[in-house]
Each structure stands twice: as structure tokens, then as C-alpha cells.
N, C-alpha and C positions, 0 to 999 in steps of 0.2 A: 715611327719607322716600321712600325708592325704592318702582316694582313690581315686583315679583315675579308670575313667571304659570310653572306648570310644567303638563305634560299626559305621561300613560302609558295609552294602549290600542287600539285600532284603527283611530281617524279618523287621517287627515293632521294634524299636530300644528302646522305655521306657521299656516293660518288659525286654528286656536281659541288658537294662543299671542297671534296681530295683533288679534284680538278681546278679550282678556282684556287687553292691554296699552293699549287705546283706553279702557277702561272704567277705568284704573288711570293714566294720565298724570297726573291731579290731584297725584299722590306724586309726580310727577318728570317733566321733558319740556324736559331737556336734549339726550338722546340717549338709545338705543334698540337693543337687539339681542336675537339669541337664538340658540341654539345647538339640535341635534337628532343622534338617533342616525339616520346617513345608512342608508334601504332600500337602497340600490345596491348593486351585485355587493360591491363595496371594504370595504364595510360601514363603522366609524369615525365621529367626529363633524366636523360642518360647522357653522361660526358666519358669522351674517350684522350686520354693528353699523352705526351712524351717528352723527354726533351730528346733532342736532334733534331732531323729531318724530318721532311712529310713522308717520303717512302717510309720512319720509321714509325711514324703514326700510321701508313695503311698498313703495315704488317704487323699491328699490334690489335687493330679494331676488330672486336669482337664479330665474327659470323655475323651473327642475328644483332642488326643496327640500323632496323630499318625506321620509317618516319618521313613525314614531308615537309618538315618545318625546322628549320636548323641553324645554326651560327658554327664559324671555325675563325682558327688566329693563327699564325705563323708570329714567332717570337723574335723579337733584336733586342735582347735582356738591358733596363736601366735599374731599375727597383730589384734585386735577388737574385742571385747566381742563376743559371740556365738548371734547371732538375725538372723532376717529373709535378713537383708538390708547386712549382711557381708560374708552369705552364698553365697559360689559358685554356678553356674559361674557368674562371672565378664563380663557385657556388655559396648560396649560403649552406650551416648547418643541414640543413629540414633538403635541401637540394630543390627547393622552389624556383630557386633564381638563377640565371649562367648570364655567364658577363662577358664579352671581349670589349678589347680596351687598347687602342692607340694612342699614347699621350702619357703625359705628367702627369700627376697628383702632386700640387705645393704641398699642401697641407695634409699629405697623410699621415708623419709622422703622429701630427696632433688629433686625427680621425681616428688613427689605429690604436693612440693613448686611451680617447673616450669609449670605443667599444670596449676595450677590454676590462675599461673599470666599470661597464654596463653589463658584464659578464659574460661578452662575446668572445669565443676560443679562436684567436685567427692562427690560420694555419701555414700560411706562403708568408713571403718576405717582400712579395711586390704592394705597392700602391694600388693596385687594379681590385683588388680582395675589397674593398672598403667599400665600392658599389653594390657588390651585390647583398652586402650586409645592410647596408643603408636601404634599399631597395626592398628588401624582406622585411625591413623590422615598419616598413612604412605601411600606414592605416588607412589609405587613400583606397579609392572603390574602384580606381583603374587601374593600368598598366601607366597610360599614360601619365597618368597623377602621381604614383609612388617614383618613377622619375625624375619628375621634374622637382618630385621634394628631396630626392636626394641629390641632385645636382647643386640645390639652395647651398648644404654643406660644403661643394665641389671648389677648390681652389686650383687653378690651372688650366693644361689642356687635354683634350680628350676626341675622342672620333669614339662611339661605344654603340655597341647594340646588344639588343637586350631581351631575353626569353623569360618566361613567366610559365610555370607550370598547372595556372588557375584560369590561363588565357591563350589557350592553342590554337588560334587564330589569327596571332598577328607578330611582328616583332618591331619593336621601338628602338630607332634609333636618336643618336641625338651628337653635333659634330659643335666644337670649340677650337680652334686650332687643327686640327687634325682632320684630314677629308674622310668626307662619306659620300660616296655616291650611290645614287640609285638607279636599279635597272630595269624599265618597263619590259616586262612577256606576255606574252599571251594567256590570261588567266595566270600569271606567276609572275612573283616578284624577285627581285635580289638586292643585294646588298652587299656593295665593298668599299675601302677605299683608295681603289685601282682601278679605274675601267677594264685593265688586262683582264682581271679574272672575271668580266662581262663578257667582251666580246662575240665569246663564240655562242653565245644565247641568245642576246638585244644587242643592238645599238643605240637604242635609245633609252639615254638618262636624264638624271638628275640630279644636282650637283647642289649638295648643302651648302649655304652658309654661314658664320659661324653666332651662335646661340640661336639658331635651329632645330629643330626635330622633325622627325616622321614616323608614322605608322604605315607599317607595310601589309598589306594583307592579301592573299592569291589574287584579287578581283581588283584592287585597288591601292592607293595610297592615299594619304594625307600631309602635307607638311605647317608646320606651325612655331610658333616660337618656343622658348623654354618657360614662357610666363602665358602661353597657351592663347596667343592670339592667329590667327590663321594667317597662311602668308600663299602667296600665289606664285606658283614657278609650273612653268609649263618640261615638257623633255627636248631635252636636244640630240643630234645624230653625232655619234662619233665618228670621226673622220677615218680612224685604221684598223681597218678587218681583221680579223681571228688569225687570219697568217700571217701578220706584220708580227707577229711575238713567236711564231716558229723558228726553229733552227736554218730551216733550209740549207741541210746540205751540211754543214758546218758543226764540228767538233764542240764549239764554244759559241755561244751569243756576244763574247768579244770580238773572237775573230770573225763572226758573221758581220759585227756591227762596223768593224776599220773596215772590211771590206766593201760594205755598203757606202763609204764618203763620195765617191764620186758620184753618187745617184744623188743623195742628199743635198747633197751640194747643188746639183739642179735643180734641187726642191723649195730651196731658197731663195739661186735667183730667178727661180719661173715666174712670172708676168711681171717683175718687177723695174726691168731695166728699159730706161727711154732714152735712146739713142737720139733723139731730136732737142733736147736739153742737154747730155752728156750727162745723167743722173738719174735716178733711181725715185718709184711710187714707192711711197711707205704709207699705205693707204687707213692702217690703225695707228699713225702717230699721235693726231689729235695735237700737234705741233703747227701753227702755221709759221710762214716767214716769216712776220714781223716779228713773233715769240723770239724764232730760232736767232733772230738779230739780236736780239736785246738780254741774252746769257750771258752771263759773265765768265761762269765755268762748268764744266760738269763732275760729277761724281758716280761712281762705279761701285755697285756695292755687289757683293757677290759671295758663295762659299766653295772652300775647294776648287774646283777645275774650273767653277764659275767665275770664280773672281779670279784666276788665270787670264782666262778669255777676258774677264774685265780690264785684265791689267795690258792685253793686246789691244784691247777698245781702245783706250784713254790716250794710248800711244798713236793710232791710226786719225784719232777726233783730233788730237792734237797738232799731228803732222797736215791733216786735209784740211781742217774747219779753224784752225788757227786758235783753238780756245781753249785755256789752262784744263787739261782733267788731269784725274788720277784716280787710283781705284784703290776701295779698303777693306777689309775682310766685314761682311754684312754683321759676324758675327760680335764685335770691335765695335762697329759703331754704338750700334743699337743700346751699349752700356758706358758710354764715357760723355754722356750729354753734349753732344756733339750743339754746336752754332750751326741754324738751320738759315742761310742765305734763299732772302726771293730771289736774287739773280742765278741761283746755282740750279741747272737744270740738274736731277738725281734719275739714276738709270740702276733697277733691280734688277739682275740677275737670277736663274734659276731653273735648271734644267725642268723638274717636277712643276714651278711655279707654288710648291707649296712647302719649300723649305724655311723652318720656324723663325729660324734667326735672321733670315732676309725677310720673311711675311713681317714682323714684329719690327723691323727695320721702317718697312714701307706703314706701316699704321702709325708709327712716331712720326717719321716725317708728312702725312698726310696733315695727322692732328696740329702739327706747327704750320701749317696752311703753306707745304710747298709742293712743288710740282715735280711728280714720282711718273717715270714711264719704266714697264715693261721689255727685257729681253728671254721669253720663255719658250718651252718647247708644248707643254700642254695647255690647247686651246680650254680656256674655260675654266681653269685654273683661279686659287687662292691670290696669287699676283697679280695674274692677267686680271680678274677682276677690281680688284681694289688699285688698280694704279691707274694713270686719267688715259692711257696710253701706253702703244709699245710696239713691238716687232716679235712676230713668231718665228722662231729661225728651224719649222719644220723638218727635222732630221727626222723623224718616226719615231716608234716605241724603240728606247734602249733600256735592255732588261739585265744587262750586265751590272753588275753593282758599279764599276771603275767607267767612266766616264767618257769617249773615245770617238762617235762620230758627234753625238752632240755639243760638245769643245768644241769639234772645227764648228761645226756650223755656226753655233755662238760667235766665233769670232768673224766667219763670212760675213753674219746679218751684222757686227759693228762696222764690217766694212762698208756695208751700205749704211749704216746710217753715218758715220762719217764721210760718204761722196755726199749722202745728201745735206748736210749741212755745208758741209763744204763749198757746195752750187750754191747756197744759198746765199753765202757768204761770201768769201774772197777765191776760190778755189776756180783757177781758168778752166775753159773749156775743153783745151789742150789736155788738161792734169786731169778732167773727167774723161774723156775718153780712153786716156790713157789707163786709167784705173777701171772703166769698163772692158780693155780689152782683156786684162788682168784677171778681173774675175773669169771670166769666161771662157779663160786658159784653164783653170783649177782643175775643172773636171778631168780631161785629159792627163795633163800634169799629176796626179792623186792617181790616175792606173799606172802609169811609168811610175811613181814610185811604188805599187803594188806589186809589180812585177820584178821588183828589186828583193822580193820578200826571203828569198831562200838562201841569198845570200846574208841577209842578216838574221834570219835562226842559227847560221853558223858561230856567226860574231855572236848572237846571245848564247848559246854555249860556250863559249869560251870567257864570256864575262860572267857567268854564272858562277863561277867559282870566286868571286871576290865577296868578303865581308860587308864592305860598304864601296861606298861610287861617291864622285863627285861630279854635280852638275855645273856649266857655269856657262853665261850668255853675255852680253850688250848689249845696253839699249834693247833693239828690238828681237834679240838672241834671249833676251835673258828672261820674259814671261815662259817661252819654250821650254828655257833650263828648269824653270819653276814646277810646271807643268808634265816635264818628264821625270823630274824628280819626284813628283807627288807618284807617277805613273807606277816605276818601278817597288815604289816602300809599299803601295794599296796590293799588286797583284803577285810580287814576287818576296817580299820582307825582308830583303836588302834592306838596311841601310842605306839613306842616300840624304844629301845635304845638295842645295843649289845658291850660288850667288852670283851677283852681279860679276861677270871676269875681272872688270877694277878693284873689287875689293877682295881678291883672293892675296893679295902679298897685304892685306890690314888686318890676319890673323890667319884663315882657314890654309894657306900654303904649310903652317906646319902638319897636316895630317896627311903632304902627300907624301906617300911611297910607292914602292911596286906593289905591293898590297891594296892600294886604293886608285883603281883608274877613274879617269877624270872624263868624261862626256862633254865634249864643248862644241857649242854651237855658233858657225862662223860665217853670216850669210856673207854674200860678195858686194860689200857698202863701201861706204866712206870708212868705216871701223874694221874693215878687214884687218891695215897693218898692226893695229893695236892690238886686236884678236891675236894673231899668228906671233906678235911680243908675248901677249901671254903662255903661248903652248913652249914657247923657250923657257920661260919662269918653270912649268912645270916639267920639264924634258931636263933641266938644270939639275931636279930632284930626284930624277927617274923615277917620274911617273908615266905610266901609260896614258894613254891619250886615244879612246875613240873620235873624230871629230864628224857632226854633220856640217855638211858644206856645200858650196855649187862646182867645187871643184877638187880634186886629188890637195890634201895637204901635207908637205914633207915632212914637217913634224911630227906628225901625228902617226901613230901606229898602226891605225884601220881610218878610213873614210869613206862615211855614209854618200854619196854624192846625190845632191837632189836635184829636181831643173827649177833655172831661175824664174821666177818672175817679175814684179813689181816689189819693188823695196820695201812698199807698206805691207803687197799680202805675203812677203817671202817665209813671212813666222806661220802663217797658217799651214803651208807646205811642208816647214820644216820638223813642225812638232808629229807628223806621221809615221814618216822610219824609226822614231822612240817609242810611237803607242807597239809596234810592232816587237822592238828590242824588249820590252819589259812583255809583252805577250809571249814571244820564245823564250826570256829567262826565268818568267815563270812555269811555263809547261818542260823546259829543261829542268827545272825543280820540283817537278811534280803535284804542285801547286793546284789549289780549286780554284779556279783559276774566273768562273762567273761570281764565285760565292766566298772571296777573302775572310778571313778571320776579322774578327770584331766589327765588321764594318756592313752596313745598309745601304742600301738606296733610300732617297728621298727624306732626308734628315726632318723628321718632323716635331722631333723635342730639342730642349735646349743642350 
């Protein structure tokens, strides 16, 4: 969950390293350094680190830091507290070597045992240290070689590159788990693992992976195995420009990103809906009908807000295409030896496409010879590749840590792929158009609820004052509940709890009081009367009661009102006016509100 930012070729490499690290803090912004092959008579490398922020590494970087060959890290501390001594990069002794490092170390406990009865002083508390020890003490007559011998040792994963103060000419990287990409320039290379902190240089990279390497060098690259066989990968164009990661205008890359759904949302269903079927192109499924017939069920694996939207999918596939799903935390399966069914279609989720617990997910179920598709937001991706198939649900770059236009769209793009199975299936032509008209509503529908906005920063100040909250849905209310509860505890630290509305009198009714209001989500179904029985249960107890709804509810204290649509996409509408609630009650809390405490974007260890 860390960044990674490398640079080899003519510019001065600290500024375009402090700029590629500003762009990439979302991964990690605990602390912050980077290292460079020093210009000066001395020649050798120099490392600059901190913990905090990147502004507090440029206000620390010495004047004179010049060089054109360099590596930097932004920090999401797993291995030793966040300080100055555990920030990246990792040197040895003699300072030969500088290391950043995305990933686990399994076995460093047992690494950092043998150096030190070898008579190595390690000095940090992370796992990352153990590279660049391995790396120095190794006898190999390259860069490339003393590498790859110290990976031999390497248990885990890793994304790492790597400087040599005997070889100021190149930098080696090498990716396990954890992305590397790389960035074709003009006579200059780079290296990260974020396209973001490329963009505004190249668009064209190259995308490690996993037990891969590269050498980078101003003029050129190379890529190759970690057992040094040569591999062939051409660069490809990234799809979203240097300004797709600006603020534009906007206080927060939050609030830019809920503002941006109604575009996004176009983004999704653009070229895709065929009106002369009543259904929808999904032209990377790699699914044909006959497959799509002969599934027994699907499964939904996802983490976080991913397997939200998963748990919206399964409900949507279930209601259109008629066929048992359900959805389970990616990070749950992947360890209880799950029975892998040939008839079970399995569907990864994953914003990044390179989150660990869903990647390691999809390489167990490959290795049991089942069929793994794709729901990701980055073309090109760890998932997207390794799965037979999938659906890009194109929101753009979300640089926010908390999760908000890419959710909806995750659950738009299950709406399509449950019309399309659907069609394929038993689902009338009648029930697809009707779901095409639906979609098609959203965008509009997503500005009328934007323009609802200031009325609910009022309501989120006055919920800001509660301890905790209580969320609670139905049926298809209740992924929403899930989903705004996750919203609220990531950006604001409330407190908050979500459950099913039936199962709030099977325990959690004892923590209501006036101290604990209840959020409940009541779209306009068949489940409404049973909804509006519940807000009596909690009104019983004198609890407060915000409700989202399609209409004014009497019980309830405050109500969100949204506009209706289709019964199936009503949850994608609904869960909006919460991303917004938990964005005003945290900026009512004064809250950092891009950059929450302990928590990253693109979960890339376990």
C-alpha cells in the first residue's frame, strides 16, 4: 500500500521524485523519503527521510540534493511504528545500497535473526531493511545479479527498486505481488507503482508481472525474470491524463470524486447498451451464452466497499438472471479452503485490480481450474489480467483513500452484467428495456440528488455530535446500510454498526437511545411496510431516526428524499446522500478528510 516514485535521466530527480510522491500519498502518508545518486565530486548515494507527510520531507531536504538518478517511498507503516529511523529507503552500513519496498516480508523475522548473528547491526524495525542488507553483502558482478540472489532469501511480497552506488546508471526493479510500473520518456525513465505519479511525464508504460524484473536506464529498459530469463512486453498508453488526478476546483478529491458520478456513470454505460436486444455489449466478458446457460451460481468476492457493490451485484444477478449468488469478503475466502464448484461462475472485484487479498483470491481459484472474471476500475491491472475475463466499470482515477464514485460504478457495471445475463437467460424483453430505461435515468437522477447537497451538510452537523450511529437496510437497503456504515467509521471515526433492519430486535435494538441515531434506508418496495415497522421499534426506544427514502417518512426525524427509480438500481441512488453525510460530518469534524488515519488506498498486503 505504499508509493513508490523512481526517475533516471537528465532532469534533477528530488523535484520530479516530491512530485510523483504528492500524487501517490493516497498509498501511504505516514512518512516519506528518497534517496539519489549524489552529482557531486564524492559521487555515492544520499537519502533524505521523515516520518509524516511529503511537504514534511520537502521542508526537511537539504538545499544542495541534486542528482539525476533516484528512488522515493511514501509510507502505510506494517512492519515498525511510523518514525524517522523506519522510513524509507532502507540503506546498508557502508550506504552502497537504498531500497524502497511495497510489500511483506514472511520471513523477515527469520532474515533479520541470521544477519544479526552474521554481525549485521540492523537499525529500523521494518522488514524492508533486510534487502538492502542482502543486496550489499551479495558477491555477484551486477546489480542485476546481487538481486536476484537476494530475492532467492525473499519470502512474500514485494514491488522494490533498487540503487547501487557502484552502478549509476541504472535502477533494478523487481515486482511479487505488489505493482511496478514502468514509464517510457524521452531519453528518461521512471518508475512507480501508480501510474498517477507518471502521468504528467509519459503515458506510456509498462506493467510488471509478478516474478519479474527490470532494468531501467535513461535510454532504455529491459525486462526479465528473477531467474534472468528475458521476457517481452511491449508499452501501452494510459487512458487518463495528468488532470484526471487534479482537484479541479474542489476543496477535497472526495468531494470532487461524488461530484464527478453523474459523468462516470456515462462512462460506463457509453457504447454499451443495445436497444434492439433490450441488453447490453460486454465485449471483454469472454462469457458466451451457452457458458452463461449452464452456471449454476455465482460468487462475488470483493474487499471493503468492493464487496459492498459485490453484495449489490449478487442481489441485482439474482433478481434479473435468476441464479443463486452471493457475495463474500475476498479476504475470508482465500483462507478457509473454500469448495471450488465448475458450475460456479466467481466474479473479482476491485477498485485498484491489485488488491492482495482478492489477487490471491483469484490465483487459488484459477489454480483449481475455475472460471474467475473481472469487475476493475484499472485497465491493465493485476486482476484484470489474471482473470479469463471482466467488465471495467471506468469511473477515472479516485485518489481519495474512501471509496465513492468508484462504488457506484462497480455496482452500475453489475447492473449490466446482470441485464446481460439475464437476456440470456429467462429475463423478458419487457424487464430489459425497462432496466435500460433505468440506467439511463441515473445520470440525471445522481445531479438532483447533488443539488440536495446543502441541505444535508446541515443534517451532517447536527449528526456530528453523536458517538456512534446506527445503520440498517433490507434486502436491497441493507448492502447501502453496509456501505454507508463503512463510509462514515473511514472518513469521520464515528462509530457506526450496520445490519440487516430484521435483525435489529435479535440483539443490536439494545444500544438504541437518544445518543445513538439510527440511519435507515427505506427504498419505496414491497418492504417498505416492514421498513416503516421498524422505525416504530426504534421511535419505541427513542431513537432518532435519519431515514433515506423516495419519500417524506413520519417517523423518522429528518428525511433524505431521493428520486425513484427501478427497484433493482434504487440501492445505487441511494447509497449517494450518505457518501455526502459522512463527507460533511467529517469536514464538520475537521477531519483529513482525503488521507483518514490508518488507512490506504489499494490494499496491497495481507
Amino acid at each position: 500500500m505504499c508509493g513508490i516514485v523512481g526517475y533516471i535521466g537528465k532532469r534533477d530527480t528530488a523535484p520530479l521524485l516530491l512530485e510523483g510522491l504528492q500524487r501517490l500519498e493516497y498509498r501511504g502518508y505516514d512518512s516519506a523519503g528518497l534517496a539519489v545518486h549524489s552529482s557531486g565530486s564524492s559521487g555515492g548515494l544520499k537519502s533524505a527521510k521523515t516520518k509524516g507527510r511529503v511537504r514534511d520531507l520537502e521542508e526537511r531536504l537539504p538545499k544542495r540534493f541534486s542528482g539525476t538518478v533516484g528512488i522515493a517511498h511514501t509510507r502505510w507503516a506494517t512492519h515498525g511504528a511510523p518514525n524517522d529511523v523506519n522510513a524509507h529507503p532502507h540503506l546498508d552500513p557502508d550506504e552502497q545500497v537504498a531500497v524502497v519496498h511495497n510489500g511483506i516480508v514472511d520471513n523477515a523475522a527469520e532474515l533479520r535473526a541470521k544477519l544479526t548473528a552474521d554481525g549485521v547491526t540492523l537499525v529500523s524495525d521494518t522488514d524492508t531493511e533486510v534487502f538492502s542488507h542482502l543486496i550489499a553483502r551479495s558477491e555477484a558482478d551486477t546489480l542485476e545479479a546481487k538481486v536476484q540472489e537476494a530475492l532467492r532469501h525473499i519470502e512474500g511480497t514485494y514491488g522494490i527498486a533498487v540503487l547501487h552506488a557502484a552502478f549509476p546508471d541504472r535502477i533494478v526493479v523487481a515486482r511479487n505481488g505488489s505493482p511496478v510500473v514502468l514509464g517510457i520518456g524521452e531519453k528518461e525513465m521512471f518508475v512507480a507503482s501508480d501510474v498517477a505519479a507518471l502521468v504528467s511525464h509519459t503515458r506510456q508504460v509498462v506493467t510488471l508481472d509478478d516474478g519479474e524484473m527490470a532494468t531501467i536506464k535513461a535510454g532504455d529498459y529491459r525486462t526479465y525474470t528473477t531467474e534472468g530469463s528475458r521476457t517481452s512486453t511491449s508499452p501501452e498508453t494510459v487512458e487518463w491524463a495528468a488532470e484526471s488526478y487534479d482537484m479541479g476546483g474542489h476543496d477535497t478529491y472526495m468531494h470532487k470524486e461524488i461530484a464527478e458520478q453523474a459523468d462516470a456513470v456515462d462512462r460506463v454505460l457509453a457504447g454499451r447498451i443495445d436497444d434492439r436486444f433490450a441488453t447490453v455489449h460486454l465485449g471483454g466478458l469472454n462469457l458466451d451464452a451457452r457458458e452463461a446457460r449452464t452456471m449454476r451460481r455465482v460468487k462475488i468476492l470483493g474487499c471493503g466497499s468492493a464487496y459492498h457493490a459485490g453484495m449489490i451485484g449478487a442481489q441485482m444477478i439474482e433478481e434479473l438472471a435468476r441464479v443463486p449468488a452471493d457475495a463474500e469478503p475476498a479476504s475470508e475466502f482465500r483462507y478457509r479452503n473454500p469448495v471450488v464448484d465448475p458450475d460456479t461462475l466467481y466474479i473479482a472485484v476491485s477498485q485498484s485490480g491489485e488488491t492482495y487479498d482478492t489477487l490471491a483470491a483469484v490465483q487459488e481459484l484459477k489454480r483449481k481450474g475455475a472460471r474467475v472474471l473481472g469487475v476493475v476500475n484499472v485497465v491493465g491491472s493485476a486482476i484484470a489480467r489474471e482473470t479469463d475475463g471482466g467488465v471495467y466499470v471506468h469511473a477515472g482515477p479516485e485518489v481519495c483513500v474512501v471509496s465513492t464514485k468508484c462504488f457506484t460504478n462497480t455496482a452500475v457495471a453489475f447492473a449490466l452484467l446482470a441485464l446481460h445475463l439475464g437476456r440470456i437467460r429467462d429475463l423478458s424483453v419487457a424487464d430489459g428495456k425497462r432496466i435500460l430505461a433505468g440506467l439511463r435515468q441515473l445520470p440525471e437522477q445522481i445531479d438532483r440528488v447533488m443539488r440536495e447537497e446543502a441541505a444535508i451538510e446541515k443534517l451532517a452537523a447536527d449528526y456530528a455530535t453523536a458517538k456512534s450511529m446506527m445503520f440498517v437496510g433490507r434486502v436491497r437497503g441493507y448492502p447501502v446500510a453496509r456501505e454507508a456504515s463503512l463510509k462514515l467509521k473511514e472518513v469521520s471515526y464515528i462509530h457506526a454498526e450496520a445490519y440487516p433492519a430484521s435483525e435489529l430486535k435479535h440483539g443490536p435494538l439494545a444500544l438504541i437511545e437518544p445518543a445513538v441515531p439510527t440511519v435507515a434506508v427505506l427504498p419505496d418496495d414491497e418492504l417498505l411496510d416492514k421498513n416503516r415497522a421498524t422505525l416504530e421499534e426504534i421511535k419505541a426506544r427513542s431513537g432518532r431516526i435519519l431515514a433515506v427514502a423516495h419519500m417524506e417518512q413520519e417517523k423518522a426525524d429528518h428525511t433524505i428524499v431521493v428520486p425513484k427509480n427501478e427497484p433493482e438500481l434504487d440501492p445505487v441512488l441511494m447509497g449517494i446522500p450518505l457518501q455526502l453525510l459522512a463527507y460533511h460530518t467529517a469536514l464538520a469534524l475537521g477531519r483529513d478528510i482525503d488521507k483518514p488515519r490508518n488507512l490506504a488506498k489499494s490494499v496491497t498486503v495481507e
